[in-house]
Every structure is written in structure tokens, then in C-alpha cells.
C-alpha angles and dihedrals in degrees: 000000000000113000091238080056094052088036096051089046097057096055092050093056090037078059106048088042089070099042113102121176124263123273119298133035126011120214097273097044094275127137110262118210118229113265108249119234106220135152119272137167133214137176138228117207130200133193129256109313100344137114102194114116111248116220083254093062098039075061090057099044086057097047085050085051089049100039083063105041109132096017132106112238104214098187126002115206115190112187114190112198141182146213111250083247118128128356113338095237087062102052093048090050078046084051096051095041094057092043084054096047084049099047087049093049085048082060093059102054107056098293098104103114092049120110111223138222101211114199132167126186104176110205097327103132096027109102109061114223093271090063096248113138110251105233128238102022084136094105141061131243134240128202117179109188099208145194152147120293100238096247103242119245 
């Protein structure tokens, strides 16, 4: 399996980890505690010079929709990267071009109504002091500041 394959599934199963039911009953008549909305962050990774969302990373997307069901999202940060790989210019306009494909599927999966902070940085940071290339900067970043909606009186 491709590591984006064992890396999207982690996160998945990171996700639904977390997730506990709503308040009431559970399935088998026991007390359920509230879910907690708290930050996370996910990535979504692409493969080598492309900007087009894998099936691994459409997963992800969803689990980052479910994860924050029922919560407030109080700031969104998408943060598109790139490998040191190529002419710097192109790999900041590859870096935009992933953070926008991510802020429209967010979109898509229940995240509408959420105002965005947009960043690309391209392949600044991706080579460590000692020149080496840093791995996996083919992805963006999302940050989801979360909390719980006030209950209305």
C-alpha cells in the first residue's frame, strides 16, 4: 500500500476514535458523554506535481467534515506546500493551487459557511540545514479552530 493510503487511513481511524455520540442514550441504554470540540489539524497529500484530490485524501476531507459536526469553527487555515523539486516560482503557484483545491472541497463537505485563511508556501522549509530535501511536502495543511455552538435560550 501506498504510504498516503496508510497515512489517510490513520487519520480516519485517529478521527472516528475521537468521535463519541451526542448527548443521551448509547446504543445499549448507557450514558454517552458529549463529543468535545476541540482544534485539530489533517493533511491532505498529492502526488508528484499535481494538485487533483486522490480518493485517500476525499476520505480525509470527510472524516475532517464529521470530526466537526456539531461544532462552531471558529478559523479555518489551509496551507498548500511543496517538495524543493523544480524552480521555486513553480512550486509556490503548485502550492496555491493545492490550498485552493482544498478550500473548495472543504466546501463540499459541510464547511461552506466557514471563512478561510488561504496560505502557500511553496517549498520554503523543505530543504533541512544540511541541503537534504525534507520528504512528503506534497500535501496542504488544515487547521480547523473549533468550539462549542452557545445553546440558545
Amino acid at each position: 500500500m501506498r504510504r498516503s493510503t496508510w497515512v489517510a487511513a490513520g487519520l480516519i481511524a485517529l478521527g472516528l476514535a475521537g468521535c463519541t455520540s451526542v448527548p443521551g442514550r448509547g446504543p445499549h441504554g448507557s450514558a454517552t458523554v458529549p463529543r468535545a470540540c476541540s482544534d485539530f489539524k489533517v493533511s491532505i497529500y498529492f502526488n508528484l506535481h499535481e494538485d487533483r484530490l486522490t480518493r485517500e485524501a476525499q476520505a480525509v476531507l470527510r472524516s475532517a467534515g464529521a470530526m466537526s459536526e456539531g461544532c462552531a469553527v471558529l478559523k479555518a487555515r489551509v496551507v498548500g506546500l511543496a517538495d524543493a523539486v523544480g524552480a521555486a516560482d513553480a512550486s509556490l503557484d503548485l502550492s496555491r493551487r493545492r490550498a485552493a483545491v482544498v478550500t473548495r472541497a472543504l466546501g463540499k463537505v459541510g464547511f461552506e459557511q466557514v471563512e478561510f485563511d488561504v496560505a502557500a508556501v511553496g517549498e520554503a522549509g523543505s530543504v533541512n540545514p544540511k541541503g537534504q530535501a525534507a520528504p512528503m511536502r506534497r500535501r496542504a495543511d488544515i487547521f480547523l479552530h473549533l468550539t462549542t455552538p452557545r445553546a440558545r435560550p
